[in-house]
LUMDRENPA-94615 format. One line per 10 residues: number of its first residue (from 1); their letters; for each residue x, y, z of N, C-alpha, C. Coordinates in steps of 0.1 Angstrom, whole numbers. Example, Ala and Ser with C-alpha at 12.3 -4.5 7.8 and 13.67 -1.06 7.14 Angstrom:
BEGIN
1> AS> 132 -57 78 123 -45 78 132 -33 78; 128 -22 71 137 -11 71 129 0 79
***
This chain:
BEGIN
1> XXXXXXXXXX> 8 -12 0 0 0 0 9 13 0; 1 18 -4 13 36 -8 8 44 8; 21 49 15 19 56 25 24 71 23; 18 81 33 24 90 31 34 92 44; 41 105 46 51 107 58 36 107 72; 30 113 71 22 112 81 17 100 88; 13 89 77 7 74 80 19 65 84; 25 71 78 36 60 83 44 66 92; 45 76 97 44 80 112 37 78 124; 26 76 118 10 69 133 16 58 129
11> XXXXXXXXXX> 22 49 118 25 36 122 35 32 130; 42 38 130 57 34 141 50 40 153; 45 52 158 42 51 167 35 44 176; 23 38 168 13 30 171 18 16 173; 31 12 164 39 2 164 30 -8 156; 15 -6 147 15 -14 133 24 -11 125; 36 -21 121 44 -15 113 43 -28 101; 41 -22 89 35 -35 81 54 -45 78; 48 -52 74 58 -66 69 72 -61 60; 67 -57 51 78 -48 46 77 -37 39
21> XXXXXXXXXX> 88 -26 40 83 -9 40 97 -6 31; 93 1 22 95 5 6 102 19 13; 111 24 15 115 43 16 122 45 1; 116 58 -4 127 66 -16 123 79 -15; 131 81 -24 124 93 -26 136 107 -29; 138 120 -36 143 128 -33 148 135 -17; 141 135 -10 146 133 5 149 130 8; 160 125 9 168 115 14 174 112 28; 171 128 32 170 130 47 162 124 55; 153 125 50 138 116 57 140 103 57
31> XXXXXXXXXX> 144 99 42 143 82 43 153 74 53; 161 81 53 174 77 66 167 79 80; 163 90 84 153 93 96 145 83 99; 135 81 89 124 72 90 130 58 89; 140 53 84 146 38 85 151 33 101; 155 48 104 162 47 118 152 46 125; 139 51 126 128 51 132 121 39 135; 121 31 122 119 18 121 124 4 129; 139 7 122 144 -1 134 146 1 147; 147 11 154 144 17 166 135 11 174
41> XXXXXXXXXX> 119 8 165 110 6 172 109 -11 166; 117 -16 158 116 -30 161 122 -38 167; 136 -34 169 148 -43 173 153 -34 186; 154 -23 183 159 -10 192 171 -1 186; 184 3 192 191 10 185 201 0 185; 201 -9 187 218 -19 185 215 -17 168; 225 -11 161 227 -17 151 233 -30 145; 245 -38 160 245 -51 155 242 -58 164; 228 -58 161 220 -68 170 220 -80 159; 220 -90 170 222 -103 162 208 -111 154
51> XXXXXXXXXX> 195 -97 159 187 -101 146 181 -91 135; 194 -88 135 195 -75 121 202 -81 111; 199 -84 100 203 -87 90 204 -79 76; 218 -74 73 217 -59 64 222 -68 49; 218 -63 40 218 -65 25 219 -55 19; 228 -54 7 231 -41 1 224 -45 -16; 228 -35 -26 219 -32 -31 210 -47 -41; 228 -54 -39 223 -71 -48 231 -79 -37; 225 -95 -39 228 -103 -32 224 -119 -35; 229 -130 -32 223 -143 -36 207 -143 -28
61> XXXXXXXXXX> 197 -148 -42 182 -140 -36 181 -153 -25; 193 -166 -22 186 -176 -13 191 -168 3; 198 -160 0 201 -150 14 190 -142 17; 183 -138 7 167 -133 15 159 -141 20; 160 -150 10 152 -158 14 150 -166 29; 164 -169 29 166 -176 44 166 -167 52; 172 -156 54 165 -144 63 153 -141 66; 146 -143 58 128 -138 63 125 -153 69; 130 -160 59 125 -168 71 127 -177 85; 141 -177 82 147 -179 97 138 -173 110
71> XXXXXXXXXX> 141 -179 122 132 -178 132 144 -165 139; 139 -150 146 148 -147 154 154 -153 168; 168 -148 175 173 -158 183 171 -145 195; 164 -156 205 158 -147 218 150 -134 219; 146 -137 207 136 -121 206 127 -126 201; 115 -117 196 98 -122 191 100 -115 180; 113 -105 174 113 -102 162 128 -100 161; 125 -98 141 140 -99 137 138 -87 123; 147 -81 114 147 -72 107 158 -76 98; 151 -73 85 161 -75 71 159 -62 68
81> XXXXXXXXXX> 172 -57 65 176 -42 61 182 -47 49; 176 -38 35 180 -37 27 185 -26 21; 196 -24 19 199 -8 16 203 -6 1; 199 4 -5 197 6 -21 197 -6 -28; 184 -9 -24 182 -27 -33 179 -21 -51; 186 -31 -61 189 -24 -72 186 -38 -82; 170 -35 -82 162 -46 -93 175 -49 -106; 177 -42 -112 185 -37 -127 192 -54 -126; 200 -53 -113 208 -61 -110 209 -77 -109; 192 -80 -110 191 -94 -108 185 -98 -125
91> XXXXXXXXXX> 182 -111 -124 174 -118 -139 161 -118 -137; 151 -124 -142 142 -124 -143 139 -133 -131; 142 -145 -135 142 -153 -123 142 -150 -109; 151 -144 -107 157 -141 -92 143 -129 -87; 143 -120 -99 132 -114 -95 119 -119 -91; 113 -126 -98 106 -135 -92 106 -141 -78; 115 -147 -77 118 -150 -65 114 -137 -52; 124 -130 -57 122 -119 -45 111 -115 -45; 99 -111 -54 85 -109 -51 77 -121 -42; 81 -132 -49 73 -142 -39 77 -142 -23
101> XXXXXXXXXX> 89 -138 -22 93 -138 -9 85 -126 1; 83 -118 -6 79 -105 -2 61 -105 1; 57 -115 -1 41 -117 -3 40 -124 10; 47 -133 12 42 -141 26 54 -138 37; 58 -131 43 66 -125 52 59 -129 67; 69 -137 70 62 -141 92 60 -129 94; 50 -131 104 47 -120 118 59 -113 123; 69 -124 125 83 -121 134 92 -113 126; 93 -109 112 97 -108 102 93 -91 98; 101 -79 101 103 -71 92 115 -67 82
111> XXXXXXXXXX> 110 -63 69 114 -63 56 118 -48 57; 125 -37 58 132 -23 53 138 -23 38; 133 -21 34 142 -14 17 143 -2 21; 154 2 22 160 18 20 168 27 10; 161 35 1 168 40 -8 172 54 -10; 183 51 -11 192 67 -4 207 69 -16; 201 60 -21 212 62 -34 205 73 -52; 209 74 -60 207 80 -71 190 78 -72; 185 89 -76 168 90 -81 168 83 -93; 181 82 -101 179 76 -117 173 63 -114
121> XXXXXXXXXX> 179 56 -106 176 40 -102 161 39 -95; 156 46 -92 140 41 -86 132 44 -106; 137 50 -114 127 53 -126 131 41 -137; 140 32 -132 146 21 -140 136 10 -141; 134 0 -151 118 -5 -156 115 -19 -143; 129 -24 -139 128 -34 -128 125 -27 -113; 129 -15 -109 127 -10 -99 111 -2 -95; 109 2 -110 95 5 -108 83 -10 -110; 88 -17 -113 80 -33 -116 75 -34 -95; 89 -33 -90 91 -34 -79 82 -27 -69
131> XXXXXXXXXX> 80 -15 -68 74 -3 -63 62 -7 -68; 58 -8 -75 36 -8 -83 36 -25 -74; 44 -34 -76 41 -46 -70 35 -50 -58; 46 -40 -48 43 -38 -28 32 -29 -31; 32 -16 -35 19 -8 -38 8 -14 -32; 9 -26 -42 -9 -34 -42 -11 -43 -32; 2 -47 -17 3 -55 -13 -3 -48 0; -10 -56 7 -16 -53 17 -7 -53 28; 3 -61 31 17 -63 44 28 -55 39; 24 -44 29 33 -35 27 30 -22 26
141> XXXXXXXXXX> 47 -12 30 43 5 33 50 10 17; 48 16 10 54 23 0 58 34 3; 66 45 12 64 59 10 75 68 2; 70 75 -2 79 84 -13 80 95 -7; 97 104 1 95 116 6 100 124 -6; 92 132 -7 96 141 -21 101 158 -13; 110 161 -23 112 174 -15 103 182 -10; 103 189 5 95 199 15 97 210 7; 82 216 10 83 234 9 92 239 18; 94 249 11 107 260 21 98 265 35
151> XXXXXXXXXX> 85 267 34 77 270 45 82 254 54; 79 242 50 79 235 60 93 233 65; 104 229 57 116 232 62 122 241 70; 118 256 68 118 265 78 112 264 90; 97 254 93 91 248 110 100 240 114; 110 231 103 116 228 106 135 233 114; 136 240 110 146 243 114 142 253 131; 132 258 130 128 264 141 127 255 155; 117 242 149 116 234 157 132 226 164; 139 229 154 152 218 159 157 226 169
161> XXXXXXXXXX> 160 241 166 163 253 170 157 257 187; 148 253 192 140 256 200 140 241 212; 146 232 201 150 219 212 163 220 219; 168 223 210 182 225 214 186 242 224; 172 248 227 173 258 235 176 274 231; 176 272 215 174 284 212 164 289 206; 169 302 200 159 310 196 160 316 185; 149 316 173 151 317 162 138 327 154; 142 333 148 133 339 141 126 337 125; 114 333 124 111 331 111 117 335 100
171> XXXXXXXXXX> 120 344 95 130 351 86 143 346 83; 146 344 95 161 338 97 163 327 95; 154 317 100 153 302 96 147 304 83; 143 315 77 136 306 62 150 309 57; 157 321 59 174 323 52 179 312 53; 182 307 68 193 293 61 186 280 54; 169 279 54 163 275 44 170 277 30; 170 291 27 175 293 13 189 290 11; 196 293 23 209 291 19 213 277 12; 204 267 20 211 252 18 200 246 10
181> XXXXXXXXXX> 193 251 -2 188 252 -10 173 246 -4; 170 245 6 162 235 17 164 223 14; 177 215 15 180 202 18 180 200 29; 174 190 31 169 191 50 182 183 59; 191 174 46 203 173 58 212 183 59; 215 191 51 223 209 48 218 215 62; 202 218 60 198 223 70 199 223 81; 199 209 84 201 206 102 213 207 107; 224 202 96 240 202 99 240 218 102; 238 225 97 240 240 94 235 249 114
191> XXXXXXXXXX> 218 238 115 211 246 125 218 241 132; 225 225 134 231 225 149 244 229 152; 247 234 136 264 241 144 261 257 147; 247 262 141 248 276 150 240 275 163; 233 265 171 231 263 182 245 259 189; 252 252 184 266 251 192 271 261 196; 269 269 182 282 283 182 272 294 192; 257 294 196 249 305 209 251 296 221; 251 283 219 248 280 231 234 280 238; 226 291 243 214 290 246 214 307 244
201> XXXXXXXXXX> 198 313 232 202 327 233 198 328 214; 196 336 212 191 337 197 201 338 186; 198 330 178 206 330 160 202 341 154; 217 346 150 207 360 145 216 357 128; 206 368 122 210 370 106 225 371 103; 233 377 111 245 381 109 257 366 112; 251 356 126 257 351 126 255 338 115; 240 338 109 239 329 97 248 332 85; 251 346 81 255 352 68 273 345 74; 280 347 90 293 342 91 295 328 90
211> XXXXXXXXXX> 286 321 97 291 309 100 280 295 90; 272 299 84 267 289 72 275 287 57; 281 273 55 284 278 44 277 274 35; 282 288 26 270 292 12 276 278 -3; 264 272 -5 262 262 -15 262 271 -28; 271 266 -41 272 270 -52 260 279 -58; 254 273 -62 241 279 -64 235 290 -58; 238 286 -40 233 303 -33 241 314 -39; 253 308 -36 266 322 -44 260 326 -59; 259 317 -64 255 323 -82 245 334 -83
221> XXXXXXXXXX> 237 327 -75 224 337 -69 222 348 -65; 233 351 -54 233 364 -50 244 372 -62; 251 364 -66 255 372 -77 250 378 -89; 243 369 -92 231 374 -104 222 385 -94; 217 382 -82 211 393 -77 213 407 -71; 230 406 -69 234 420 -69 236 426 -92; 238 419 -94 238 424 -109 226 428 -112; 216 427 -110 202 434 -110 196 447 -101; 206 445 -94 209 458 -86 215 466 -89; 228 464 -98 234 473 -105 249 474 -95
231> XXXXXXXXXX> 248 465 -88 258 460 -78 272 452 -86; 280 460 -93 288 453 -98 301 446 -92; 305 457 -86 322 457 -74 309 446 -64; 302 443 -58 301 431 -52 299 416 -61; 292 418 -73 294 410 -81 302 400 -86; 314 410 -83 326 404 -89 337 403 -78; 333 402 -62 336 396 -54 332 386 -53; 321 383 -53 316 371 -54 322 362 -64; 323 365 -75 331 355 -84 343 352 -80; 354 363 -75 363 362 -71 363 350 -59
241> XXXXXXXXXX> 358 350 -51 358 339 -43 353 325 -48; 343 326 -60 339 311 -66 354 309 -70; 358 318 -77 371 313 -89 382 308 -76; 384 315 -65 392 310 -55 391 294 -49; 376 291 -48 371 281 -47 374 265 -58; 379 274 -71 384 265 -80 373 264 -88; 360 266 -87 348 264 -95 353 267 -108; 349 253 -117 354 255 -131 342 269 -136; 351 281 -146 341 288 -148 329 280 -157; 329 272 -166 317 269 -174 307 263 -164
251> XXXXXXXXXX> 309 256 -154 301 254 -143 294 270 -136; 300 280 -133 296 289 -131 287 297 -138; 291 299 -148 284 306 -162 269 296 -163; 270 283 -163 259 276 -160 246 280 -152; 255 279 -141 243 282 -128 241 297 -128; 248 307 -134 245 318 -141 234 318 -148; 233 314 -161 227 315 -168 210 312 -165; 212 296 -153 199 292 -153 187 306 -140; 200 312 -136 187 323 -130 183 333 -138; 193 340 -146 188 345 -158 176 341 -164
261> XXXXXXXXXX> 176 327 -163 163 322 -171 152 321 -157; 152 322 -150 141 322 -135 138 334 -136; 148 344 -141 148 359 -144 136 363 -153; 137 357 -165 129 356 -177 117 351 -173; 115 339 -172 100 335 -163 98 340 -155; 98 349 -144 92 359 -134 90 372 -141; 94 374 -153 93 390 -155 82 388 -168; 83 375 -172 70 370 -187 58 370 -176; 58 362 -163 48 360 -153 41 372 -153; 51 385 -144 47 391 -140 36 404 -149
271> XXXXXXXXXX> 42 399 -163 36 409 -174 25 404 -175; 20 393 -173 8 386 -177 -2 387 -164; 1 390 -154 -5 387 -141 -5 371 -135; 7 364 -139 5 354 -133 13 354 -118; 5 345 -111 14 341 -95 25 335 -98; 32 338 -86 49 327 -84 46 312 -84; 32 311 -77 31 294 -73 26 294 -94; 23 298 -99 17 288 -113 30 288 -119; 38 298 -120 50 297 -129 60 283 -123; 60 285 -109 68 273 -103 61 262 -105
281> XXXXXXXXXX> 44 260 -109 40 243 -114 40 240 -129; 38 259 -134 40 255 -148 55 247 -154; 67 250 -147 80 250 -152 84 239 -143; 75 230 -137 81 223 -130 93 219 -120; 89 233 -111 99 229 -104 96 224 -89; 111 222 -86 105 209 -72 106 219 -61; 95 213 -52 90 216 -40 97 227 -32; 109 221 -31 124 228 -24 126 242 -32; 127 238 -43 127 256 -55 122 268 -57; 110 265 -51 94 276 -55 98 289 -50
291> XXXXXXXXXX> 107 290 -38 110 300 -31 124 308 -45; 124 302 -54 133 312 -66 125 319 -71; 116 312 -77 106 319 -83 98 329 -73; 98 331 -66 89 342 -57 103 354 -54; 115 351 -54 125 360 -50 131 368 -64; 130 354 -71 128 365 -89 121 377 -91; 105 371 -90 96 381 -91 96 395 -84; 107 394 -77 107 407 -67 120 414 -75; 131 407 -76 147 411 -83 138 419 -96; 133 412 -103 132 413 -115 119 425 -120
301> XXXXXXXXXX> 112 432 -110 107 443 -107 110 455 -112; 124 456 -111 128 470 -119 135 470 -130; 136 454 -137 143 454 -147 133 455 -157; 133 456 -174 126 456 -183 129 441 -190; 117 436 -200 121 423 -206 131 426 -217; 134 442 -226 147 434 -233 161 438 -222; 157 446 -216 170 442 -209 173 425 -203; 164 419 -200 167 404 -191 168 395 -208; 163 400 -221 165 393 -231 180 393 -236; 187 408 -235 193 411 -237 212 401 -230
311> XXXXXXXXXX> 202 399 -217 210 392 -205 214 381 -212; 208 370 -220 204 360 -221 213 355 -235; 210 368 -243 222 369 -254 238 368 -251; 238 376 -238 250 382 -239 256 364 -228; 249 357 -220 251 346 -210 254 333 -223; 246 338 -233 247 324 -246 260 330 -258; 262 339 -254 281 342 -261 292 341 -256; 289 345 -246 298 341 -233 302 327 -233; 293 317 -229 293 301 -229 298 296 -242; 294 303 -258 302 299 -263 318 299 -264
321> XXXXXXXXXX> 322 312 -261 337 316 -258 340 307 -247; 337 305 -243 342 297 -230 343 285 -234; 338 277 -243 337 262 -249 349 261 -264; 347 275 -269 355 275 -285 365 281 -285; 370 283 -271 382 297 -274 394 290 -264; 404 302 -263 413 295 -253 414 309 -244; 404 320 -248 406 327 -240 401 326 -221; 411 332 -214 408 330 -199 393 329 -194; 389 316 -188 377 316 -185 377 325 -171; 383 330 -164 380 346 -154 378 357 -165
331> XXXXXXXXXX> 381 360 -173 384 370 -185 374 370 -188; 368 357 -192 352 360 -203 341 364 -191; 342 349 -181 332 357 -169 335 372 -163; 347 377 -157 343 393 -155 343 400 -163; 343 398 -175 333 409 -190 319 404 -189; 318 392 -187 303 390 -189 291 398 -174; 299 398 -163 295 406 -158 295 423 -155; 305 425 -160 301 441 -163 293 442 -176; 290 436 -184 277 437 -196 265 434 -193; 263 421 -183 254 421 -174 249 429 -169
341> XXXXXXXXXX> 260 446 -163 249 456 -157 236 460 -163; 227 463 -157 214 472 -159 216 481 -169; 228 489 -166 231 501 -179 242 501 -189; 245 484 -194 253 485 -199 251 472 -209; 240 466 -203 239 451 -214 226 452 -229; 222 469 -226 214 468 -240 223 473 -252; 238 472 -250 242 476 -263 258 465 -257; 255 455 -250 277 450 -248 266 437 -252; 275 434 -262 277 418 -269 294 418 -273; 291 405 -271 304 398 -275 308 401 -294
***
């Protein structure tokens, strides 16, 4: 049966925990959370308790086999942990196998698949055979944590923030939200080293901006967003520190270009009267992202559309010099940003 984070949270607590439970998903934070949760509440925390049995992503299928059904030793239960189980990897046969195995599972017997490896591999034709299979199965949990809103990620960071005895301000927690693109393991790592660094006593904006570090993307971001401000001498600090960083420029100029284009969709939006939420379901973006599109629509307020068209020309010449030339890739990106300025990119092409 397909679960969501909520149902399959009244289930560990409640301790119905079905026979065997499916985790994936782009969260990956969660799925590890929620595995731990699992075993916690069936075996306890020994990880090598002697009726824990871990399996990685392939294995001989008579090792499942005899696992589920082996009897546990001095306990009323026992646990097969499977971690990034990877259909691709077996034959037809074997697959087989392991579905039948999966259908009659003892009482004493829980089943974990945990997947915390690549998203390519859950859309692969054996993995999803896999997933629709337990779906339908009544002694099974399917859940899929798909990336959180920046709103829920931010309760979250508040809440972690407030356990640990501090004090935090909405604003503030949605910032290191954005900073760590709302990856919710970024996030926590991030909230418990500035609860280390107060001690007990409030996180403030200033000590987020010192002590979080900023993910490629955030940097690109604020770089593109002081260039819309007409902020160039910061602009090109900020590069300066990517390039120090080693960041290949064509990587750079990349994540460049794609806010440029967030740029362009919030300022087509905004001409039309559309909202941030339709642009972010129109352009599909995930859960964790929506908060670009709402911060666009505000950057991009006092620009005009041929100026942001204009941007777009000058971001797609640039990338070619950078791929066809041997000239300095610092060289092409700090021209491309002073052309980039507001008063200077309706007439600088390459």
């Amino acid at each position: 049966m397909k679960y969501d984070e909520d149902k399959l949270s009244s289930a560990i607590k409640s301790g119905d925990i079905s026979r065997i439970n499916y985790l994936y998903g782009d969260e990956r934070f969660l799925v590890k959370t929620y595995t731990d949760r699992l075993l916690d509440t069936t075996i306890g925390k020994d990880r090598n308790d002697i009726n824990l049995t871990k399996l990685g992503s392939t294995f001989p299928v008579d090792v499942l086999t005899d696992s589920i059904e082996s009897m546990p030793l001095f306990s009323d239960k026992k646990v097969v942990l499977i971690s990034d189980l990877d259909m691709e990897k077996f034959d037809e046969n074997a697959i087989e196998t392991i579905l039948s195995s999966f259908k009659d599972i003892p009482d004493e017997c829980t089943v974990i698949i945990s997947i915390t490896g690549s998203s390519e591999q859950i859309k692969k034709a054996k993995n999803k055979k896999l997933i629709t299979a337990l779906s339908k199965q009544k002694n099974a949990a399917v859940c899929e944590f798909t990336h959180l809103t920046p709103a829920r990620v931010t309760e979250l960071i508040m809440k972690k923030a407030a356990k640990r005895g501090c004090v935090i301000s909405r604003p503030n927690a949605q910032h290191i939200a954005e900073l760590t693109l709302c990856d919710l393991s970024l996030s926590s790592a991030e909230t418990d080293k500035l609860c280390s660094y107060v001690g007990t006593g409030e996180i403030t904006a200033e000590m987020i901006d010192k002590l979080t570090i900023k993910q490629l993307d955030t940097s690109i971001y604020s770089l593109a967003a002081e260039l819309t401000k007409g902020n160039r001498k910061q602009a090109l600090l900020i590069l300066d520190d990517l390039i120090a960083q080693k960041i290949d420029p064509i990587v750079i100029l990349a994540s460049l270009s794609s806010n440029y284009i967030d740029f362009y969709r919030a300022k087509a939006a905004q001409s039309t009267g559309k909202s941030a939420s339709l642009v972010a379901e129109d352009f599909g973006y995930a859960k964790n992202r929506t908060f670009v599109v709402t911060k666009a629509m505000n950057l991009v307020s006092r620009l005009d559309m041929t100026h942001i068209r204009n941007c777009l020309d000058i971001l797609f010449n640039a990338d070619h010099l950078l791929k066809t030339s041997a000239i300095n890739g610092r060289t092409v990106l700090e021209e491309t940003i002073v052309k980039l300025s507001p008063e200077k990119s309706r007439r600088a092409y390459y």
